[in-house]
ChimeraX commands (.cxc) that place a marker at each C-alpha (Angstrom):
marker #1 position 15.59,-7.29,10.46 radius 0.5
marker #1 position 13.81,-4.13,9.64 radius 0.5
marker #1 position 11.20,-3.36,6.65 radius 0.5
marker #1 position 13.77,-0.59,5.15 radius 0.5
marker #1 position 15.77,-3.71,4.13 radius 0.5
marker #1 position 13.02,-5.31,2.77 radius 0.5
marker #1 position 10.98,-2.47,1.78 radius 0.5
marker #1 position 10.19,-1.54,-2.12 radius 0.5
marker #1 position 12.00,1.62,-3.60 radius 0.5
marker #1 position 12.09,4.21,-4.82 radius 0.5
marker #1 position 8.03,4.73,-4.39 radius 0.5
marker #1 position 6.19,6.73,-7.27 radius 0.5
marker #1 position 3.44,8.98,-5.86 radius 0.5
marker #1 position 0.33,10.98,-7.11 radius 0.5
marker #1 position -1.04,14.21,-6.31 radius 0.5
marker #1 position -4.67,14.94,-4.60 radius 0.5
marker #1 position -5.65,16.92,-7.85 radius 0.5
marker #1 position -4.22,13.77,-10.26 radius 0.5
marker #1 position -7.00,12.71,-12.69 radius 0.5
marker #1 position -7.61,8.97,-12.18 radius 0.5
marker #1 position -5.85,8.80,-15.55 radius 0.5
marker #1 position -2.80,9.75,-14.07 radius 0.5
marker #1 position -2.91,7.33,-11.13 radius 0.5
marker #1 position -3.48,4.70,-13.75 radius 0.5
marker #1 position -0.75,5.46,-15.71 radius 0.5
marker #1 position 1.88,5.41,-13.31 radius 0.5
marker #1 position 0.41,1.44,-12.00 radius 0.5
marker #1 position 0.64,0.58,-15.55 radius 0.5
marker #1 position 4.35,2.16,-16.05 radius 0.5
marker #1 position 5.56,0.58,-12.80 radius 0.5
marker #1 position 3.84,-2.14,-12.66 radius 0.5
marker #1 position 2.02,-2.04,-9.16 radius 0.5
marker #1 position -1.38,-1.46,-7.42 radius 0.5
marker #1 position -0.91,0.70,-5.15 radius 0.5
marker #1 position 0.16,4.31,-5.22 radius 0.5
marker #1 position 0.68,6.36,-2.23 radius 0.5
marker #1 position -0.88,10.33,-2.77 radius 0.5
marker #1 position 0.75,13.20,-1.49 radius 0.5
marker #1 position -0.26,16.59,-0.40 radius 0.5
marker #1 position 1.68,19.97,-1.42 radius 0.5
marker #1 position 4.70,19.20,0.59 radius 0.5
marker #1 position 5.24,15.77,0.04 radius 0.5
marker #1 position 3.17,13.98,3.25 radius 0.5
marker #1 position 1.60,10.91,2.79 radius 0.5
marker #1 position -2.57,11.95,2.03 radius 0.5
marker #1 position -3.94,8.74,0.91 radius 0.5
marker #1 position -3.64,5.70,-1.02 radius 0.5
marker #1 position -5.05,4.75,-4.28 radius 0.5
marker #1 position -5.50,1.19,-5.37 radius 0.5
marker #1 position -6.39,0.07,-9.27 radius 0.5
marker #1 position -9.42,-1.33,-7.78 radius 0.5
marker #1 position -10.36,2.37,-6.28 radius 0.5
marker #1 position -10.02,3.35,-9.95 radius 0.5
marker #1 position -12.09,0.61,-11.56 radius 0.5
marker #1 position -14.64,0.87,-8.91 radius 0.5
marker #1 position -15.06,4.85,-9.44 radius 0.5
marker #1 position -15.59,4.31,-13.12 radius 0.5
marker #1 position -18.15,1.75,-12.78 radius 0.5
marker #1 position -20.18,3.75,-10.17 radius 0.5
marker #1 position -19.74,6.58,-11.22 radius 0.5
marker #1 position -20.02,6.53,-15.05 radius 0.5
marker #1 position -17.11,8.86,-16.00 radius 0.5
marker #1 position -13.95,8.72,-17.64 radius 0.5
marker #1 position -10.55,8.50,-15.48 radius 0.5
marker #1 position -9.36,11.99,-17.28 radius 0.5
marker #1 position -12.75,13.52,-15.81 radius 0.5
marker #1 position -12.09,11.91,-11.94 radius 0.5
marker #1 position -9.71,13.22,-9.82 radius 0.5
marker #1 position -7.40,11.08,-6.95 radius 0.5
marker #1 position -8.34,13.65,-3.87 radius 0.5
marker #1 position -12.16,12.47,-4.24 radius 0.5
marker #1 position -11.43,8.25,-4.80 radius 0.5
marker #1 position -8.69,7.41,-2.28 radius 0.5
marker #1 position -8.44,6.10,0.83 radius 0.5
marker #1 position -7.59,8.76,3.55 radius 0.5
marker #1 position -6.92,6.65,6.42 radius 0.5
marker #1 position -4.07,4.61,5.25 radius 0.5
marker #1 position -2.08,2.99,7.98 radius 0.5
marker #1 position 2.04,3.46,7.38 radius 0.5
marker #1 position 5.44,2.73,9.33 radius 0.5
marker #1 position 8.36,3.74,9.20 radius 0.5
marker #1 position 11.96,2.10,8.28 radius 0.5
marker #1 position 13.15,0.82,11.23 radius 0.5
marker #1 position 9.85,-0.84,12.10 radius 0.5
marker #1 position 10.44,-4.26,12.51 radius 0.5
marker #1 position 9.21,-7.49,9.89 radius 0.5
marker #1 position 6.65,-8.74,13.40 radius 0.5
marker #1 position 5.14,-5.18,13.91 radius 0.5
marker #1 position 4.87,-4.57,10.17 radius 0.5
marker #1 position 3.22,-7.63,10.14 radius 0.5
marker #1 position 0.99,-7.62,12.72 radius 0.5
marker #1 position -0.20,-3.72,11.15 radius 0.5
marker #1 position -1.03,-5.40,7.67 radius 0.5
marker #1 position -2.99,-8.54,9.90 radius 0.5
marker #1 position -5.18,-5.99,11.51 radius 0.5
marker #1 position -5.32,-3.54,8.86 radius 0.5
marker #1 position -6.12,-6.13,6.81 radius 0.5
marker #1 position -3.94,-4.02,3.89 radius 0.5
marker #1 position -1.63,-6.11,1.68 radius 0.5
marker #1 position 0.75,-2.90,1.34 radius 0.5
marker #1 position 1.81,-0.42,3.36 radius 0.5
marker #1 position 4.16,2.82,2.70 radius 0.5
marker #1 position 6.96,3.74,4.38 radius 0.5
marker #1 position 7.74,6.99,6.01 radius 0.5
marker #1 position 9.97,9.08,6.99 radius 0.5
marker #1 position 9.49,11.69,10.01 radius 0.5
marker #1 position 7.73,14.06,7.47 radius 0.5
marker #1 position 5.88,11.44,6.62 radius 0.5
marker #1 position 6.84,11.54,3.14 radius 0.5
marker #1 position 6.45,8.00,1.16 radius 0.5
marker #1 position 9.88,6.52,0.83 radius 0.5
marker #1 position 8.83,2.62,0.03 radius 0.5
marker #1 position 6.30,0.44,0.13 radius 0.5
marker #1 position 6.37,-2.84,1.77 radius 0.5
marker #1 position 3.85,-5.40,0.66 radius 0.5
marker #1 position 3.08,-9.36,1.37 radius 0.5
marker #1 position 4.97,-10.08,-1.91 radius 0.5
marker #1 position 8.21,-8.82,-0.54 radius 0.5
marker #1 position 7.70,-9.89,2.97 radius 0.5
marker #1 position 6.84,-13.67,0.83 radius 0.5
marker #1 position 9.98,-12.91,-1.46 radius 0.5
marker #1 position 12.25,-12.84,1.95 radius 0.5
marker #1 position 10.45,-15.75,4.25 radius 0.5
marker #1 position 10.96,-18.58,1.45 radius 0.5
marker #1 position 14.19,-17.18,0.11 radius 0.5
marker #1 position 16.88,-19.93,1.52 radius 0.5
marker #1 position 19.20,-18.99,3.90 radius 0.5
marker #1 position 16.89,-15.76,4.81 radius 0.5
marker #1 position 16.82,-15.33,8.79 radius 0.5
marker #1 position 13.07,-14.55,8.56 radius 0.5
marker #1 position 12.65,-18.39,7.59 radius 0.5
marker #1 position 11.58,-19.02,11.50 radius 0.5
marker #1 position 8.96,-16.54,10.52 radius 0.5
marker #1 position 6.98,-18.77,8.10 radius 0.5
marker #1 position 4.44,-19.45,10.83 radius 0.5
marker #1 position 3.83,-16.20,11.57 radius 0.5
marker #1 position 3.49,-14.76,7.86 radius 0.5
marker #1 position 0.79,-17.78,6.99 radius 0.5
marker #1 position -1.28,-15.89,9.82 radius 0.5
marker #1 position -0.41,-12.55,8.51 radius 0.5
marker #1 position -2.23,-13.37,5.24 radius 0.5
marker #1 position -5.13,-15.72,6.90 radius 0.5
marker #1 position -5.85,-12.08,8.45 radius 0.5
marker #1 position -5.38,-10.35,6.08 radius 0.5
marker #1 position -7.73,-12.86,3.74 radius 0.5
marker #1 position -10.47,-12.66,6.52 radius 0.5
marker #1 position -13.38,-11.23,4.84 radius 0.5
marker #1 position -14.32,-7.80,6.02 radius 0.5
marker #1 position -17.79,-6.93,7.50 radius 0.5
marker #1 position -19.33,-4.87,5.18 radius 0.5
marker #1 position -20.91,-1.22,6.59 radius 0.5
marker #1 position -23.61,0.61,5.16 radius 0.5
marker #1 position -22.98,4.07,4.55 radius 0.5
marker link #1:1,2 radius 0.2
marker link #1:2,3 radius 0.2
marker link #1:3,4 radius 0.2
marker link #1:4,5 radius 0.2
marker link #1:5,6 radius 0.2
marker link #1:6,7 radius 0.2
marker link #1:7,8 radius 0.2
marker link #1:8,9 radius 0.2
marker link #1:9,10 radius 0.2
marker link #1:10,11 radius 0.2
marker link #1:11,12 radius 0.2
marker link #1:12,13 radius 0.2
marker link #1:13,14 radius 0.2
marker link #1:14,15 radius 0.2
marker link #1:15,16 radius 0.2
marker link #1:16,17 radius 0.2
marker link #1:17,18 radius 0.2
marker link #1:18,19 radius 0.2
marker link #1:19,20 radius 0.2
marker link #1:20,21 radius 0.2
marker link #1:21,22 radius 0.2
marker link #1:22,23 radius 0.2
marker link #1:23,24 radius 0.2
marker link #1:24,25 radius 0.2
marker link #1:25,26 radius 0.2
marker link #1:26,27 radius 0.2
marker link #1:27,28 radius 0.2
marker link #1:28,29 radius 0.2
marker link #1:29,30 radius 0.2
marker link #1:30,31 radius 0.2
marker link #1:31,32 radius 0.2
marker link #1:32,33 radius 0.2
marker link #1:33,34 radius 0.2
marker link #1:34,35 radius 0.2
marker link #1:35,36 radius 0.2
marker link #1:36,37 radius 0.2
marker link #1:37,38 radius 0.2
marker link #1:38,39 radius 0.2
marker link #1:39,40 radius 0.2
marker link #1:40,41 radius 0.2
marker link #1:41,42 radius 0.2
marker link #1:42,43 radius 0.2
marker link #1:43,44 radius 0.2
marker link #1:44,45 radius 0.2
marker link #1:45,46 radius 0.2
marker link #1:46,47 radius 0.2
marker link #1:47,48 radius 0.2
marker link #1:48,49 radius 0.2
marker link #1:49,50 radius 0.2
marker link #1:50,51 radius 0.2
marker link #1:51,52 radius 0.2
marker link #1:52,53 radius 0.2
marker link #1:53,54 radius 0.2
marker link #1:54,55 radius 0.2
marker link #1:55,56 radius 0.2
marker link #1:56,57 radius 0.2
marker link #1:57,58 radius 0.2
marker link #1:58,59 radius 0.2
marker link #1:59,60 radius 0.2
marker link #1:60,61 radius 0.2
marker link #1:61,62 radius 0.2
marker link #1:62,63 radius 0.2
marker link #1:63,64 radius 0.2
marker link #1:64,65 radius 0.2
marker link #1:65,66 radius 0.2
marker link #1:66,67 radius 0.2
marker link #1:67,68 radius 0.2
marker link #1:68,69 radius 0.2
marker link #1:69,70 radius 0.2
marker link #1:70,71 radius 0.2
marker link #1:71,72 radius 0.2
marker link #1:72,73 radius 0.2
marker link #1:73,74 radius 0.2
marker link #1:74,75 radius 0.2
marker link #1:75,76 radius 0.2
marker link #1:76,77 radius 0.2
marker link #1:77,78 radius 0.2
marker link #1:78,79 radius 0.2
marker link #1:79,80 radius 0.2
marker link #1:80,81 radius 0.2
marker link #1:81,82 radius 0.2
marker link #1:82,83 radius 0.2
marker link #1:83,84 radius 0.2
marker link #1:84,85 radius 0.2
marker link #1:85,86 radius 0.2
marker link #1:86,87 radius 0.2
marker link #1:87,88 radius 0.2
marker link #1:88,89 radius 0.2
marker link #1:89,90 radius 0.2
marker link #1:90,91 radius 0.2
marker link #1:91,92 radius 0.2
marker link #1:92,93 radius 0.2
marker link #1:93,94 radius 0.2
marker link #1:94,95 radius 0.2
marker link #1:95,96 radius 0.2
marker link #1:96,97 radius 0.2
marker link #1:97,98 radius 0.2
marker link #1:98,99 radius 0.2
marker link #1:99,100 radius 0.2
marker link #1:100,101 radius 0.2
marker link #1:101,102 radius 0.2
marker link #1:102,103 radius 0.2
marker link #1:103,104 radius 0.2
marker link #1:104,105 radius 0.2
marker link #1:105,106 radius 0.2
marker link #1:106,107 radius 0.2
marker link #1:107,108 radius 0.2
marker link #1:108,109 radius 0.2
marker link #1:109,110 radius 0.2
marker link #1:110,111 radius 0.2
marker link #1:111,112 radius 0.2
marker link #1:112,113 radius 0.2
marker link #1:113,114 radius 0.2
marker link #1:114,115 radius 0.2
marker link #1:115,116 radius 0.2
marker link #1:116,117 radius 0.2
marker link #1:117,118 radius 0.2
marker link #1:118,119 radius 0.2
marker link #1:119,120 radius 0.2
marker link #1:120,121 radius 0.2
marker link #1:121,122 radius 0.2
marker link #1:122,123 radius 0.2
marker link #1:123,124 radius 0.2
marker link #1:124,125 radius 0.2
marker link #1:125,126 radius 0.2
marker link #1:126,127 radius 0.2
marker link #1:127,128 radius 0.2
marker link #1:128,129 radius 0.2
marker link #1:129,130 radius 0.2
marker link #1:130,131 radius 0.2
marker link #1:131,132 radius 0.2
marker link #1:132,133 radius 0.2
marker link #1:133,134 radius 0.2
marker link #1:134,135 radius 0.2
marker link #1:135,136 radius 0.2
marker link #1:136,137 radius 0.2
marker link #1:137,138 radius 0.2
marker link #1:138,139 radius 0.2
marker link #1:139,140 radius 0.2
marker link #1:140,141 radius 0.2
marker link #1:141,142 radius 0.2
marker link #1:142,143 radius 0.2
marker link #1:143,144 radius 0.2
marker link #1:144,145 radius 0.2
marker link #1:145,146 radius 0.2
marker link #1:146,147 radius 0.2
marker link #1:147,148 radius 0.2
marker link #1:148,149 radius 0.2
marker link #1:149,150 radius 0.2
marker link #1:150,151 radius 0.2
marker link #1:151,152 radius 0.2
marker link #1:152,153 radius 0.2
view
C-alpha cells in the first residue's frame, strides 16, 4: 500500500509572508496542526505547527497579526512523495521524530499530509492489510515519543 491512499487531502497551505494570524486561522477552520508553507510557486518552504505559533507569542511578546510565518517555521521539514510506501513513510516519521509529514509531488508542491492518526486510522481498521503492521507502527510512535536532546543555540 502506498501513503497517497492513505494520505490526507486536499492540504491547505500558507504563504512565507502570512501573519501568524493567518496560519492560525486556517488550523482553526480545518481543524489541524500542521500547515505546510509555500514559496511563490507553490514548493513546499516550511512547516508551521500551532505550537510554533503559541511559542512565538510567548517569547516574543507580539500579537499573531504583527508575526509573520517566513520568520517562525520550520525550514527543514522532511516530505515524501505518493507512492512512498506505509514502512518507508514510517521509518521517516521514526527518525524524524515528526508526527506529520506532507506529500509531494515532483515540484514539490504539498498535495497531502500523512500523519500517525491516519496511519493509526488504517492499522486498527478491520480487515485493513496493514493489520500485520501493528508491530511496526507501536515502534513508529515509541520513536517518535523518544524525547529529543535539547541543543543550545
Amino acid at each position: 500500500m502506498r501513503i497517497q491512499e492513505l494520505m490526507t487531502h486536499p492540504v491547505f497551505t500558507c504563504h512565507t509572508g502570512d501573519t501568524l494570524a493567518e496560519a492560525a486561522r486556517l488550523m482553526w477552520e480545518h481543524d489541524c496542526g500542521v500547515v505546510p508553507v509555500v514559496d511563490a510557486d507553490g514548493a513546499l518552504a516550511g512547516i508551521i505547527t500551532d505550537r510554533d505559533i503559541c511559542m512565538a507569542a510567548y517569547t516574543q511578546g507580539r500579537t499573531l497579526a504583527e508575526m509573520h510565518v517566513g520568520d517562525v517555521m520550520a525550514k527543514q521539514v522532511l516530505s515524501v512523495v505518493p507512492d512512498t510506501t506505509i514502512a518507508e513513510a514510517e521509518k521517516v516519521m521514526a527518525d524524524g521524530q515528526v508526527h506529520r509529514v506532507p506529500v509531494v509531488d515532483a515540484a514539490r508542491r504539498p498535495i497531502g499530509m500523512l500523519s500517525l492518526n491516519d496511519l493509526a486510522r488504517e492499522i486498527t481498521r478491520p480487515g485493513s492489510r496493514l493489520r500485520e503492521g501493528l508491530p511496526r507502527f507501536a515502534q513508529t510512535v515509541a520513536a517518535v515519543a523518544r524525547p529529543r536532546e535539547l541543543h543550545s543555540a
